[in-house]
N, C-alpha and C positions, 0 to 999 in steps of 0.2 A: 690634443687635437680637439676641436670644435668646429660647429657650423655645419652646413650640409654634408661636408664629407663625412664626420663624427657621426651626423644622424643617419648615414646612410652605411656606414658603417656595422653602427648600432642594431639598425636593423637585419640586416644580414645574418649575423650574430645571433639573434633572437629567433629568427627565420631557421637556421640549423639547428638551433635547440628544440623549436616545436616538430620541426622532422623527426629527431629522434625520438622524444617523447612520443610523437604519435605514432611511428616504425612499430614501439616498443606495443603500445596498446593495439596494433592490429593485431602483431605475432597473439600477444595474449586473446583477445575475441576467435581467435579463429579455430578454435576449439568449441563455441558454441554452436549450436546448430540455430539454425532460424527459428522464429516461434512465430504462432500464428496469433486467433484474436477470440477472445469472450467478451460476453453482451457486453463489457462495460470497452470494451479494443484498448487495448495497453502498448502504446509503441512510446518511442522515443526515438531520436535520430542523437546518438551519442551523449554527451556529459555537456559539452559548450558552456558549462558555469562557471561563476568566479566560485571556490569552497574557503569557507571559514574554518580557522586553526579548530579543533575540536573543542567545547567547553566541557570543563569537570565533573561541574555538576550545573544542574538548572537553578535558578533563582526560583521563582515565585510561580504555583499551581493556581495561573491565573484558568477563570471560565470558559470556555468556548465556545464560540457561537454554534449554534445548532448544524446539525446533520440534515440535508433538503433532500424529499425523497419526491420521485415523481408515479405514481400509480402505473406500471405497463408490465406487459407479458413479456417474456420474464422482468419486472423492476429493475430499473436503472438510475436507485437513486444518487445523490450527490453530493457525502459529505461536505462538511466546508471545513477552512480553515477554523483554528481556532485564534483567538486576540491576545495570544500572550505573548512578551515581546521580542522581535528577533535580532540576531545578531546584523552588520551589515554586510553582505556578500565581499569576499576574499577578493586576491590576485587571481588571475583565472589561471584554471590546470594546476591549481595545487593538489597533490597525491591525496588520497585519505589517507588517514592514522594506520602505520601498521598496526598487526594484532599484539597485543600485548600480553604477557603472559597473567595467566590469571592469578587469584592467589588462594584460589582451590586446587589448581596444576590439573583441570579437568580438559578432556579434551573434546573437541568441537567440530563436525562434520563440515566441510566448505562448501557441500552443496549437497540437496536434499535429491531423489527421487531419480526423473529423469534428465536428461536435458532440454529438453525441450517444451513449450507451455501451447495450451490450444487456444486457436481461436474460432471462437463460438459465431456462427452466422448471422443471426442477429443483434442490433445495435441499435441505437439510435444513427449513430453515425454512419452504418452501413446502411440504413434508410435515408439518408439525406445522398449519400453521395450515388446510390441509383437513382434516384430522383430528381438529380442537376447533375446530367452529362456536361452542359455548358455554362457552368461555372468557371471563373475563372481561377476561382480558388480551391475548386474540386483537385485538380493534381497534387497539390501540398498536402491537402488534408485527407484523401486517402493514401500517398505513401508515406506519410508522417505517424498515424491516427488510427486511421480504417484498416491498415494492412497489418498491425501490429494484435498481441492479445491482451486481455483486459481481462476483470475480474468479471462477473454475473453476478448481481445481485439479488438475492430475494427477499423484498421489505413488506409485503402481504401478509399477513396471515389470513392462508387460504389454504386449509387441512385438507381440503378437500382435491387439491390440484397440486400441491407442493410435489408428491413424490415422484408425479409425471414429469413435473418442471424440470428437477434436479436431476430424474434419470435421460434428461433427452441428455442436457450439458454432458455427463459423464459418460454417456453411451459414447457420443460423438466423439471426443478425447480420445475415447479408449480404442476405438475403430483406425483412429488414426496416428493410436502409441503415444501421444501426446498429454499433457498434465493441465486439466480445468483448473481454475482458480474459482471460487466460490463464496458469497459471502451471506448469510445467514445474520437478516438487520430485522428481527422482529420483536425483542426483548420489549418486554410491557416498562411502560413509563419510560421508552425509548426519549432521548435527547432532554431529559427533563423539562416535557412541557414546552422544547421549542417549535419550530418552524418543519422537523422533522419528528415531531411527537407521533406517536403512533404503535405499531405494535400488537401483539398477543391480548386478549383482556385481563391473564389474569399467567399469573406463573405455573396452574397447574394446562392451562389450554399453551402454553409454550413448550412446555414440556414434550406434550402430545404433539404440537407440532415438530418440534424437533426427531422424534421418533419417526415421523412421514417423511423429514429429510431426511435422516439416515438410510431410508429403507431405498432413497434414488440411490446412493452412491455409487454401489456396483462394488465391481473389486479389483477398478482400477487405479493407478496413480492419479491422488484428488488434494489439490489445497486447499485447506476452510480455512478462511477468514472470520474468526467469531467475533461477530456483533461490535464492531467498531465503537467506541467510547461508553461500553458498557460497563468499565471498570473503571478506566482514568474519569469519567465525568459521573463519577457514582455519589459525590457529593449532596445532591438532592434529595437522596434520601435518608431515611431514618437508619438509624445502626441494624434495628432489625433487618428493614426490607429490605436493608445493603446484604446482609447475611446472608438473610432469602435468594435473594438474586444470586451470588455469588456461588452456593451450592447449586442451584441452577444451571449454574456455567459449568461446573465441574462435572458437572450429570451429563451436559451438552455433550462435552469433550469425550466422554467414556462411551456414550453411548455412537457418536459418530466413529470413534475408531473400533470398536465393537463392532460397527456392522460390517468397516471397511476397516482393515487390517494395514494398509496402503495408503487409507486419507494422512494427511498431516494436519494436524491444528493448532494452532495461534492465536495468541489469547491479547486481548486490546493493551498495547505498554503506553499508549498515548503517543507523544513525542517527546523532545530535545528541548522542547520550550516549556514543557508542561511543570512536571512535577520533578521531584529528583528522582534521580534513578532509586534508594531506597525506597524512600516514600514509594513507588511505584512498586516497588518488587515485593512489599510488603501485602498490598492489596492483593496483585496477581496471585501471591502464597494461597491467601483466602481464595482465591476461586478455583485453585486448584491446579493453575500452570506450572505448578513445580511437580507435578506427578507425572510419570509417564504413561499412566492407564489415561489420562485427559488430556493431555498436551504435548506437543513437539516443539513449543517456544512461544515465542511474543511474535508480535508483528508491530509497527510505529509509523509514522508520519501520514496516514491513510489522509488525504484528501487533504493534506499541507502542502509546507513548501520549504519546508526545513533542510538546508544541505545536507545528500550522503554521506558528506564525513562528520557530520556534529550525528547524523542519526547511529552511525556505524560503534562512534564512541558511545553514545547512550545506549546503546543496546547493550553492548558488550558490559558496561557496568550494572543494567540490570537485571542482565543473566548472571552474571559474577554473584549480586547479590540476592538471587531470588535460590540460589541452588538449586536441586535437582539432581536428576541424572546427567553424564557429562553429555547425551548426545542432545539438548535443547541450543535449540537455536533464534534465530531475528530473522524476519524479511520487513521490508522495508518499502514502502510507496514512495516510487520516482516519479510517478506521471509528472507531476507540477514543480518539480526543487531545482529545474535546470539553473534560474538566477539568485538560488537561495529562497528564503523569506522574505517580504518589506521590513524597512527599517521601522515604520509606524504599526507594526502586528496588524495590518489591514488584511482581511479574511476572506471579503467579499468578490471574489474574482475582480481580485488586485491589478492592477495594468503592469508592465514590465516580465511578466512572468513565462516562464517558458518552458516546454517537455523538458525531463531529464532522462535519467539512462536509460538504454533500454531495457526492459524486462529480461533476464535474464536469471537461471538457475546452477548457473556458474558463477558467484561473483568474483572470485579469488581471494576474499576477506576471507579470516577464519573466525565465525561462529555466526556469520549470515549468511542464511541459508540461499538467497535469492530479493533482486531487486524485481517489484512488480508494478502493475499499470491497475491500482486497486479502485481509486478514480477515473473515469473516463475522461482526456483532455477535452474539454470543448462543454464538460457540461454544466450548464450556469449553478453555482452558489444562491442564484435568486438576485443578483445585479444587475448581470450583461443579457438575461434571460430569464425567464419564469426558472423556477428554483429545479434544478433536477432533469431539464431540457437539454438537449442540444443545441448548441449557438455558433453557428459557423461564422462569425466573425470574431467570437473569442477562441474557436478551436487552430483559425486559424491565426491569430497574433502568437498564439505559442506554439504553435507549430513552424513558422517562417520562421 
């Protein structure tokens, strides 16, 4: 058969397949409970990507463009992508990888804590959209963006205010059963010297600051995001200060589940594009993520745009090879990997790009822990906006 009939056919066909597929993925979601939004608002409106087959291992531990912060109460800054190169986005609604068994035979929680994630009151994006009742783009981008949760960043170091900062976020959460996300981006000789350089002065005043964030946490269910490319992009420094640093992060880790019994922490794995999964899990050893006194797992693709299924594989091979305890886990930043990566590694709030899934603490993977909104959709990389801003015209191209 051929010609219109065939194409209409064809269609139809296709049209019954994506029903059921999507039947299938409601029954699954509907075990999550809704989640609300922190400083940085984490939504997604579904998966709508094309996913690439998973890759084995990464090629080449190319640089990354810097981390953009922008100075506010609480900070909301903006990692960027990194320049190494991506694959080209799949057939769309292709499955992730199931879990595969490992070859430690350890076993791996599918979802951490609660169900549910909080969203934090303030935003940039919750600033703009009380600010433009009559926008026309205001409806996308608050029920896209603004209504969803997001991680809080704290990229200051400000010993003096941090443990207020930290305890409103966690207060709030815990008032409302809910799980903060949190990210703690003040590592001295942050980004090496780029565009997001900044930071502690010195490793013993991080220290101390780290001790005044511990002291917000509380004692209730808290996710920390630790210090985003403070491992994978540790190349800048010398073997020693790498060390230094490194035992630093391990200090971090012990002392934040030390005060909170409850936080979970995640230590920087990079992404799917970076380094291989060895090479990564090697480093992570050195700071201490294979300990369970420091860590509860990795975290990856923060402020990329890497498909869930190439991050889901990468994780799972650099938890295989970082060992531990069998209860470490991944989570995983969707904000931005709705249409994959570019094919050219462009970093710079790339055009094409779109939310992905929504944050979620049920993923139904076995050994990630939850998909997050570690990025804020909408906040400029420094192209479409001053670096670390809110830009309601790129919030809302990936948000439509």
């Amino acid at each position: 058969m051929s010609g219109p009939r065939a194409q209409r056919l064809s269609a139809r066909r296709a049209e019954r397949r994506r029903v059921v597929r999507r039947g299938a993925m409601v029954a699954a979601a509907s075990v999550v409970v809704a989640v609300g939004t922190v400083t940085g608002m984490m939504s997604a409106v579904g998966d709508g990507r094309g996913m690439d087959e998973a890759r084995p291992a990464v090629t080449s531990s190319s640089r990354p463009e810097p981390l953009h912060v922008v100075p506010s109460l609480p900070p909301s800054p903006s990692p960027s992508a990194t320049t190494s190169p991506s694959p080209t986005a799949g057939p769309a609604e292709k499955a992730s990888p199931k879990a595969s068994a490992s070859g430690t035979g350890k076993k791996r929680r599918t979802a951490p804590v609660s169900t549910r994630l909080y969203r934090h009151p303030d935003s940039q994006v919750l600033d703009w959209v009380r600010s433009h009742p009559g926008d026309p783009r205001r409806a996308v981008i608050e029920s896209r963006i603004a209504d969803q949760p997001a991680a809080v960043w704290f990229a200051d170091h400000s010993p003096e205010t941090i443990t207020s900062r930290v305890r409103a976020v966690t207060s709030g959460g815990a008032a409302r059963g809910r799980t903060p996300v949190l990210v703690p981006y003040a590592i001295p000789d942050r980004d090496c010297g780029g565009y997001s350089e900044g930071g502690a002065p010195d490793l013993a005043a991080y220290d101390a600051w780290i001790d005044r964030f511990a002291a917000g946490l509380g004692g209730g269910e808290v996710i920390v995001i630790l210090e985003p490319d403070a491992i994978a992009q540790s190349e800048c420094l010398s073997v020693g200060r790498r060390a230094d640093r490194f035992a630093s992060l391990a200090r971090a880790g012990r002392v934040l589940k030390e005060a909170n019994p409850r936080a979970r922490v995640y230590f920087d794995a990079g992404h799917s594009g970076w380094r291989a999964p060895t090479e990564q899990a090697a480093l992570l050893r050195q700071a201490g993520a294979a300990s369970a006194a420091s860590s509860d797992g990795v975290f990856s693709n923060v402020s990329n745009f890497h498909d869930t299924a190439d991050e889901v594989a990468y994780d799972r091979a650099v938890l295989d090879a970082l060992g531990g305890p069998p209860g470490l886990g991944a989570v995983i930043d969707t904000s931005r990997n709705g249409n994959g990566a570019p094919a050219d590694g462009a970093w710079c709030d790339p055009a094409g790009r779109k939310i992905g899934r929504t944050p979620t603490l049920s993923t139904g993977e076995a050994g990630i822990d939850a998909y997050l909104w570690v990025k804020l959709p909408g906040e400029s990389d420094g192209c479409k906006g001053a670096p670390g801003t809110f830009t309601p015209s790129y919030a809302y191209d990936l948000a439509r």
